[in-house]
N, C-alpha and C positions, 0 to 999 in steps of 0.2 A: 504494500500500500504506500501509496505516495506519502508526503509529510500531509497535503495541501487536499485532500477529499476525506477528512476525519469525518464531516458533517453527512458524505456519502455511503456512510456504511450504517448498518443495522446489524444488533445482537440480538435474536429473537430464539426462543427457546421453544420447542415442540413438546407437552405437556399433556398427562390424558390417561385415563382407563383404561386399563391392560384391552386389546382389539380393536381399539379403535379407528388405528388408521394410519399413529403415528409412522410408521416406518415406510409404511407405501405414499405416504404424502411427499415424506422426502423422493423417495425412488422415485416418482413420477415428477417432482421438480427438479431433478439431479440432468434425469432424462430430457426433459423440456431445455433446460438451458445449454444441453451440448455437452454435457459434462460424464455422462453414461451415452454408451451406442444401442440401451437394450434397457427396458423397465424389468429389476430383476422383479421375483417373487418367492415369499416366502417361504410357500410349498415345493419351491427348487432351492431353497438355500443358496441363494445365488444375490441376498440384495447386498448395499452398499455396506447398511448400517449394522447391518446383524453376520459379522462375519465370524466371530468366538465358535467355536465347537460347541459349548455349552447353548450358543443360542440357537444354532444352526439345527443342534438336535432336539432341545425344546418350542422351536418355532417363536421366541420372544426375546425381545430386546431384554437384557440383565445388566450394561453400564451405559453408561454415554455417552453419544458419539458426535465427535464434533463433523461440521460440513460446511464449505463456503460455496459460492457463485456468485457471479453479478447478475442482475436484474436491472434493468433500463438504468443503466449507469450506475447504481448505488450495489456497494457491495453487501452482499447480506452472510451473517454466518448464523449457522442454522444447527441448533443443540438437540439430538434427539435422545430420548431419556426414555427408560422401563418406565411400564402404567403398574405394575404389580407392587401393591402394598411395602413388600417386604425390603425394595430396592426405591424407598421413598429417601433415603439417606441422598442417590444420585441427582432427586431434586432441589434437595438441602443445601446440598456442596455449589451448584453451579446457580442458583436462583441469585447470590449477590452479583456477581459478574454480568449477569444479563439484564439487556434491556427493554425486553419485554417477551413475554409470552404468547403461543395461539394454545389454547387450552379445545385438545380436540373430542368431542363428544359424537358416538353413535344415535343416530337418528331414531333407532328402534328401541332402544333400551332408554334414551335420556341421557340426564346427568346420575351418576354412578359413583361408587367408591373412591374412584379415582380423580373423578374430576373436581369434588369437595376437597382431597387432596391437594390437588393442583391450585386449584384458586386460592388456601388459605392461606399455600406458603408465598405466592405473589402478592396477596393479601397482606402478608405478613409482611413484606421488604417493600412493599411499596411498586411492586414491579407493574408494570403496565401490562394488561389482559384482552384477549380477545378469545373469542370460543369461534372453532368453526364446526357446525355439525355434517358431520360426513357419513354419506352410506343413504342419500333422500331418495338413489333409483332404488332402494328394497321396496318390497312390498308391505303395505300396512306403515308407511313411516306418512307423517303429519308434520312439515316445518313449523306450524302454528301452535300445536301443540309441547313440541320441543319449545320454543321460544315460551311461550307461558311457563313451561316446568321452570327454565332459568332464572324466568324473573319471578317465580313465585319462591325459588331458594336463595336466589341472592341478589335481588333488588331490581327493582324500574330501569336500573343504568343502563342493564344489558338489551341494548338495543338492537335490532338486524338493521344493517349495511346491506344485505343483497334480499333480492325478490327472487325465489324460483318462479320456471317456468313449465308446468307439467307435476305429475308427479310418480312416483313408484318407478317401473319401468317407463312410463312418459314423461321421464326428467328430460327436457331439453337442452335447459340453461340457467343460469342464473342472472339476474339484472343488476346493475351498480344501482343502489338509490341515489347515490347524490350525481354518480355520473350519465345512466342509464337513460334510454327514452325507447321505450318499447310501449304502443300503442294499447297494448292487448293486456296491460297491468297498469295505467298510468292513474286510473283513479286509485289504487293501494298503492304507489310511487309515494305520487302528495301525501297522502295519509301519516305513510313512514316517516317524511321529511319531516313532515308538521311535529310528529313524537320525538323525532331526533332533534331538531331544535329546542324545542322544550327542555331535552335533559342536557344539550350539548349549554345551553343558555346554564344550566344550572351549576354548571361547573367554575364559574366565575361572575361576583357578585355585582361589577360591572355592566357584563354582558343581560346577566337576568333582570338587572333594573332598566335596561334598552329594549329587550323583549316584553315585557310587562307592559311597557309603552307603546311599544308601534307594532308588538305581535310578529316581529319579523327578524332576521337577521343577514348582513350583508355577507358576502360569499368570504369574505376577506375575513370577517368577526366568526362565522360557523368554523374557519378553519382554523385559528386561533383558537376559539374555545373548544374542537373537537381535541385539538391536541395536550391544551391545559387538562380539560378532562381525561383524557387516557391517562395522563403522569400522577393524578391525583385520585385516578380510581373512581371518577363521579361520571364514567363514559367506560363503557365496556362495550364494546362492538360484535355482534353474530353475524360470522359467515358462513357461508353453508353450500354445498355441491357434493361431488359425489368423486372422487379421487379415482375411484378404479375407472369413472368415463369421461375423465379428465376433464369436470365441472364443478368451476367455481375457484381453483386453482390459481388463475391469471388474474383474477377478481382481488383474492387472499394477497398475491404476491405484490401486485397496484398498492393497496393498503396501507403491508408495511412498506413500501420505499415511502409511501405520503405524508401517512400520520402517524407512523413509529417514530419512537423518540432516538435520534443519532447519539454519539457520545458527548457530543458537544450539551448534550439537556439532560445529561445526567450529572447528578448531586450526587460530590463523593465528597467524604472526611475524612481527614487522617487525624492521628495525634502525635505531636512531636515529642522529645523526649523530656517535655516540663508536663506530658499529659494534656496541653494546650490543643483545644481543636485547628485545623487545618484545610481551608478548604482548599480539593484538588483540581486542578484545570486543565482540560485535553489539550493541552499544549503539546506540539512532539519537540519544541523548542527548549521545555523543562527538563529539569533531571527525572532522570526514567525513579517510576514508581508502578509494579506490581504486584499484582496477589494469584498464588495458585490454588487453584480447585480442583486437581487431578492428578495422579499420577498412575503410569500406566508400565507395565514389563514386557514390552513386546518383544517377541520369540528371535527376531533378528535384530534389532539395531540395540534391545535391551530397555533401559529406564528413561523413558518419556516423561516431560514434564509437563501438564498444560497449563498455560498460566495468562491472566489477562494484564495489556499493557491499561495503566491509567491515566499516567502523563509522561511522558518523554520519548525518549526511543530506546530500542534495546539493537544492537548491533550484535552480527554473527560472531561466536567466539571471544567477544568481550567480557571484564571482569565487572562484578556488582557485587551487593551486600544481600546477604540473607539477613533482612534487620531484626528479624523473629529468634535466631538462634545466635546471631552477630557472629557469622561465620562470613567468608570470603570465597566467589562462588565462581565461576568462570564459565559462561553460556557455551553450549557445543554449540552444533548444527540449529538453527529455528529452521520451523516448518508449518506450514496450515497444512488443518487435516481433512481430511475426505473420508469418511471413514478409515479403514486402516491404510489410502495411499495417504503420502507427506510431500508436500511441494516444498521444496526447499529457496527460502529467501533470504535476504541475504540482512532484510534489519525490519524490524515493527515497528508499530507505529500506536499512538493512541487509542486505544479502541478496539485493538485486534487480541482475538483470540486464537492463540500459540501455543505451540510445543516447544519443547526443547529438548538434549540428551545429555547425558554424561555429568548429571550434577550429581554431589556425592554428600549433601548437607541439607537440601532443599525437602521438603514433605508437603502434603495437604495443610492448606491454609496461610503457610508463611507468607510473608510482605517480603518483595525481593526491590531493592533498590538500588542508585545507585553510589557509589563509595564516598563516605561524608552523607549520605542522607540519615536524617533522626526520623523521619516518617515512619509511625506502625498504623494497618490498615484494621479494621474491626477484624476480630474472630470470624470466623465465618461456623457456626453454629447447627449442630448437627443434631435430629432426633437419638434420643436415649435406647441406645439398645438393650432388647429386655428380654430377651429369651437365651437361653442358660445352656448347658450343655457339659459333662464330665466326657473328655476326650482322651484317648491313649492309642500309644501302636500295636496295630496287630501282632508286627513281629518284637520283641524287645531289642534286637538292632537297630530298631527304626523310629528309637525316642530322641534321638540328638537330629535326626532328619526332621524329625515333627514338627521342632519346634523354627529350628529355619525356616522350614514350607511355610509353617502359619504365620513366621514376622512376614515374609514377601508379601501376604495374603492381604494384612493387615495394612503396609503401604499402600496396593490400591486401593482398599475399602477400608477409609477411616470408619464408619458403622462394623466395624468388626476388633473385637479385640480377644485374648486370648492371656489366663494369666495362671498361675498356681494360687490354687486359697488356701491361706494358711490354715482355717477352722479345720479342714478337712482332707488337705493335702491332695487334691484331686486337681490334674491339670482340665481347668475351664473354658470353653469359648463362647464368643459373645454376639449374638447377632441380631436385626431386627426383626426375624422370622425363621422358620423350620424350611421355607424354601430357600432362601439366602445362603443357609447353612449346610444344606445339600448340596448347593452346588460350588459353595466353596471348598467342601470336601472330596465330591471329584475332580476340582481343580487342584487340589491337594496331591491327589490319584493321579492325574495325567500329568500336570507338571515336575514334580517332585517324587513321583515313583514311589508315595506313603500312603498305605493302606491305613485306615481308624477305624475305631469303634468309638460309638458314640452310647449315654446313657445319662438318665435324670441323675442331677448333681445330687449331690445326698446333702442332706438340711444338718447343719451345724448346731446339733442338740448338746446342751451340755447336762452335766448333773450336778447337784449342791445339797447341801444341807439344813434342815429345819431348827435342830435342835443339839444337843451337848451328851459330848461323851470324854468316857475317860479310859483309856486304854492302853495296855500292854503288848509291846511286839519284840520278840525273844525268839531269835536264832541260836540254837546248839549242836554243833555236830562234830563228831569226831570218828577220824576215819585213820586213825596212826598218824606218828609226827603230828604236826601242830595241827590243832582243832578249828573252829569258827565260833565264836560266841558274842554277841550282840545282844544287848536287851536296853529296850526303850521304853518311857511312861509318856502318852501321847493325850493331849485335852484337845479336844476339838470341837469347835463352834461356827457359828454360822460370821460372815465377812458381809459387810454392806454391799447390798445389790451394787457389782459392778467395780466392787474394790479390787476383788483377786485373791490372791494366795498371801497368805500373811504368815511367816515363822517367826516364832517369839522362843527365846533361849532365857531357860529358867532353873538350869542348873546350878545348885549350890553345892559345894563340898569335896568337886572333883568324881560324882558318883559315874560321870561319863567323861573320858578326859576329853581337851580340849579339840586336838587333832581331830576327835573323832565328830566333831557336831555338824561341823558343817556337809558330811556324806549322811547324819541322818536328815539335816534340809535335803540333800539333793535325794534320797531314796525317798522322801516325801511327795517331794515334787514331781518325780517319773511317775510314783504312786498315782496320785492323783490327774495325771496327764493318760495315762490309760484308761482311764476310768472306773467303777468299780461295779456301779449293778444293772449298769446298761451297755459300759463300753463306749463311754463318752466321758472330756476332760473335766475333772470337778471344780469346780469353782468356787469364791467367794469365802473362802476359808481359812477361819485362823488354824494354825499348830503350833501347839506350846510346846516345845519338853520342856519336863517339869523331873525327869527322874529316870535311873537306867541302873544300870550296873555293867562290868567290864572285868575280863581278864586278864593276867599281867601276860600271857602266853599267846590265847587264842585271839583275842579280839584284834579286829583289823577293820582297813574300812571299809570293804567289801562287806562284813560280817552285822556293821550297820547301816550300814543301804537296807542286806535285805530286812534287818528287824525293824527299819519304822517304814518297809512297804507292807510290812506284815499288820505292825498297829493301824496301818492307814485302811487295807481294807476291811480290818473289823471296826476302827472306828467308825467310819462312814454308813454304815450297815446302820449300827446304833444309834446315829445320829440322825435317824429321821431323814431319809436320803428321799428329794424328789429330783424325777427332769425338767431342765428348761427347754422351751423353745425358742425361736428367735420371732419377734414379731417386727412387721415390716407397715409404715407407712405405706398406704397405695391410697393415689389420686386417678379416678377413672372420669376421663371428659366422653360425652355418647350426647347425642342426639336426645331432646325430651321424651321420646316416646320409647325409650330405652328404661327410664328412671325407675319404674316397679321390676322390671327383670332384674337390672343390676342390683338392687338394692336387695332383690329375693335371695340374689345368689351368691351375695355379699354373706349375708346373716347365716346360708346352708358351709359358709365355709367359716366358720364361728368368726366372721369378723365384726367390729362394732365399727357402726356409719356415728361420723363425725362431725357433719354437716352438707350442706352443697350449697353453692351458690353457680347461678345464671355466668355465662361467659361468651357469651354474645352469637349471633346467627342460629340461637332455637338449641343451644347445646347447654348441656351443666355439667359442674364437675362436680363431684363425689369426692370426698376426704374418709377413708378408715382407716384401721388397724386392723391387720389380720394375719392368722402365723402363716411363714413362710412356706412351710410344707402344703398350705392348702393353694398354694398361690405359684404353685413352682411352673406351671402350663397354663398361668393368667390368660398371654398375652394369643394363645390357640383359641381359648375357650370365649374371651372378650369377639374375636374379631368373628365367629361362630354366630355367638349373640347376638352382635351387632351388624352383620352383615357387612362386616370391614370397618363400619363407620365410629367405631371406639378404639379410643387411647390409653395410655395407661403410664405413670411410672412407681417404680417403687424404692422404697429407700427404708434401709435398715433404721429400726427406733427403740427397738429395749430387751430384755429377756424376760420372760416369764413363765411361773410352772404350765405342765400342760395337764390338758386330764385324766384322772386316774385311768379313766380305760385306754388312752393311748398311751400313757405310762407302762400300762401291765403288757400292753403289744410288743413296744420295744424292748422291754427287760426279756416277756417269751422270746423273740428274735435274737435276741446276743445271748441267750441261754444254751438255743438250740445251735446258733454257731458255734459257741463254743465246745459242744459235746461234739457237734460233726468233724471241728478241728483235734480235740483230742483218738 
């Protein structure tokens, strides 16, 4: 890109409901502009966007694929993103970078899982939105009806831009409202105009005190306020045609070159290093300033970086600053990407969104600047991954492979993490769904050659004590030459929720010499790190020695380890022994007419509702507590119930005992283990 057509380009993101359309939208504008010789399709595995093995064999997009071309002089790059739930992190990551969305909707079904999705997180960033409905030649679809569902879910704003002509298999064409003159629709033309005026008037408090007045608006003033309205979200645009018969497409593409917003009308901030805001300018005359949203391992050239410029330039092979880690970075190769081909150029520019190779400091999210800049860009802000997993190698060779595979894993999918928990010593991975997880596992499989098994994390129960005991633990044995002989007097009591392990040394008179005390703290402490009547770590516990005796021969300090693990598990017994569980804060956001399910199946999983309050477009959130164990396949069972359209996070808040009958389950459980282990 030139220094001097910043103004000429568009970042517009393709957004939508797993089937929608998005992937064939691009292949049929890829094709349109000369840029393919052949509209692939999906049931050949042959398209631009979807070229991974993983997609290729499940038929859907699973990351994001960048694409450019020009359109009547304006260059446009074009982001296409999975509709599937579980891969909503790929909208996360690239929604700051972008300058506007087409959020695509099925004609037959409506607006969907995905498209609430879609719009909240444009919603959310402020990103500029349009919906195209695609799929109007099927049979039984209703443009009129689609367009009420939209505005009856998220406002008056969303207005149609185009008129079809026909409908089902008699789709013609589509009509431009503002540019269109097709005789055979002109009285629903004016109509449309009339409503889009109205809301385009409303987007600026000028404009609607001019309309108020003269009921009209000048071609000059509608296009002004069309475009204030898209940046503020008080204008949302429906287009609509039908992509597999190449209608409505040329309509879409007019659009955004018109009244999409360039980089020059986007509002960006930085913060320099007093924390002072900053505002950013598409200057390519400035010191380069960007942020990445991507990072990709491709099979030949390796570690792909994609990242957007904000202001300045970035040149091939030049040095900058990773200002996020304050490392020193040095650009390989840039490239704009086409799906997985890379054009290689030779420097960027404001606005463009780029690749790069060969950085060896750079990750999702950092601010990459240039050397001497104090500029950091916002976080870029990702959904909480909430679905759990205990991972290990099939083969045990193939535990130090594992964990490699899953850091690579975890580079390109920041929504994935992967870590050892200490409560349980179980290696964990982390993702935003059970399908995510799957096929990061095969990508585990085919790239890295590591087979896993996978299984529900086991819940971090602990055990403690109610009450006070006083006890004896005396090892004696003699077997020729020197003996063993340990004995301990152990008081034991309960430790304030959440204090820990407490050893208090109460020996007077030498009855335990001194060498030896501190292996009866540590045979203590294994003690109760084992657990005693469940096979969980005990907690919250003072231990006093208070008294022992010792031989001048046998005693050693092996010989008191084992007498106060000995006092430890009688003490415990005596002491009134219960299990904790861990109780977990959960915030669940659903749709209103969600609120008696969730709440029914809140209470069946003994949780207690803590309140809700309203959080805007017809949704509440839910505040409880409830133990973790019941809640460990929340985020299956939520999206089940809700039909996708629930959230969810959770966060550890306290221990508490659990109930006797699933007390008595666990203790039968590590009973019968332990018989089948001996």
């Amino acid at each position: 890109m030139s220094k001097t057509d910043r103004a000429k380009l568009r970042n517009v993101g393709v957004v939508g409901h797993s089937g929608t359309g998005k992937t064939m939208l691009i292949e049929h504008v890829l094709h349109k502009v000369g840029k393919t010789s052949r509209v692939g399709r999906i049931e050949d595995k042959n398209t631009v966007g979807d070229y991974l093995e993983e997609e290729k064999e499940r038929q859907q997009t699973i990351c994001m694929k960048l694409m450019h071309f020009d359109w009547k002089g304006t260059r446009i790059h074009l982001v296409d993103h999975p509709g599937y739930v579980d891969f909503q992190g790929e909208i996360a990551a690239s929604m700051p970078v972008l300058d506007g969305v087409i959020i695509m909707v099925d004609a037959a079904t409506g607006p969907q899982v995905g498209t609430d999705l879609a719009y909240n997180y444009a919603a959310e960033h402020n990103t500029p939105k349009a919906f195209f409905v695609n799929k109007l030649d099927r049979e039984h679809t209703n443009f009129d009806e689609v367009v009420s569902s939209l505005q009856d879910i998220y406002g008056p704003q969303c207005v149609p831009f185009v008129l079809p002509i026909g409908e089902g298999e008699k789709l013609e064409k589509v009509v431009n409202v503002l540019k269109g003159n097709d005789p055979a629709v002109a009285d629903q033309v004016t109509s449309l105009k009339e409503s889009m005026a109205e809301v385009v008037a409303e987007s600026n408090d000028e404009l609607l005190e001019k309309y108020l007045e003269t009921g009209e608006l000048t071609e000059e003033e509608f296009t002004r306020g069309l475009q204030e309205g898209l940046e503020n979200g008080k204008v949302v645009p429906i287009f609509a045609g039908s992509v597999e018969k190449d209608i409505g497409i040329d309509e879409l593409l007019d659009e955004i070159v018109d009244v999409f917003p360039s980089p020059l009308d986007r509002k960006v901030t930085a913060h320099n290093a007093s924390g002072e805001e900053v505002d950013v300018k598409a200057d390519p005359d400035a010191p380069f300033l960007g942020q990445v949203f991507r990072t990709v391992i491709d099979p030949y050239v390796g570690q792909l970086t994609y990242f957007r410029v904000l202001s300045g330039t970035l040149k091939s092979d030049s040095e900058f600053l990773n200002v996020t880690r304050g490392a020193k970075e040095r650009a390989g190769k840039l490239h704009l990407m086409c799906g997985k081909e890379q054009v290689a150029v030779d420097e960027v520019g404001p606005g463009a969104l780029a690749a790069m190779t060969k950085l060896k400091n750079t990750a999702f999210g950092d601010t990459i600047a240039a050397p001497g800049q104090d500029l950091r860009l916002p976080e870029i802000k990702l959904p909480e991954s909430m679905v759990k997993l205990a991972i290990s190698a099939k083969s045990k060779g193939d535990e130090d492979k594992i964990g490699e595979g899953l850091n690579r894993l975890a580079e390109e999918d920041p929504t994935f993490t992967h870590y050892r928990d200490p409560s349980t010593n179980e290696h964990v991975i982390r993702g935003m769904g059970d399908l995510q997880l799957e096929i990061l596992l095969n990508r585990l499989k085919r790239k890295f050659n590591v087979e896993a098994e996978t299984r529900t994390p086991r819940v971090a129960f602990k055990e403690t004590i109610r009450g006070k005991a006083e006890v004896q633990g005396k090892h004696k044995k003699q077997s020729g030459g020197h003996g063993q002989y340990g004995d301990v007097w152990l008081r034991l009591s309960p430790n304030d929720r959440g204090a820990g392990y407490e050893f208090v040394d109460s020996i007077a008179g030498g009855v335990v010499p001194r060498q030896f005390i501190p292996h009866v703290d540590k045979g203590c402490q294994d003690a109760l790190e084992k657990g005693v009547v469940a096979g969980y770590p005990v907690v919250d516990v003072v231990v006093e020695l208070y008294y022992g005796s010792y031989h001048d021969v046998d005693s050693s300090e092996m010989a008191f380890k084992i007498a106060a693990s000995i006092a430890i598990q009688k003490g415990v017994r005596e002491a009134n022994p219960c299990i904790l569980e861990p109780i977990v804060q959960i915030e669940v956001t659903v749709p209103e007419e969600y609120m008696g399910d969730i709440n029914g199946d809140l209470s069946s999983k003994r949780g207690r509702v803590l309140g809700m309050e309203p959080v805007g477009g017809g949704r509440q959130r839910i505040r409880a507590l409830a133990p973790e164990a019941e809640v460990l396949r929340y985020s299956t069972e939520l999206r089940s119930m809700t039909g996708g359209r629930g959230s969810h996070t959770l966060q550890f808040d306290h221990y508490e005992e659990v109930p006797e009958h699933i007390a008595q389950e666990l203790i039968a459980a590590y009973e019968k283990k332990k018989s089948a282990g001996e």
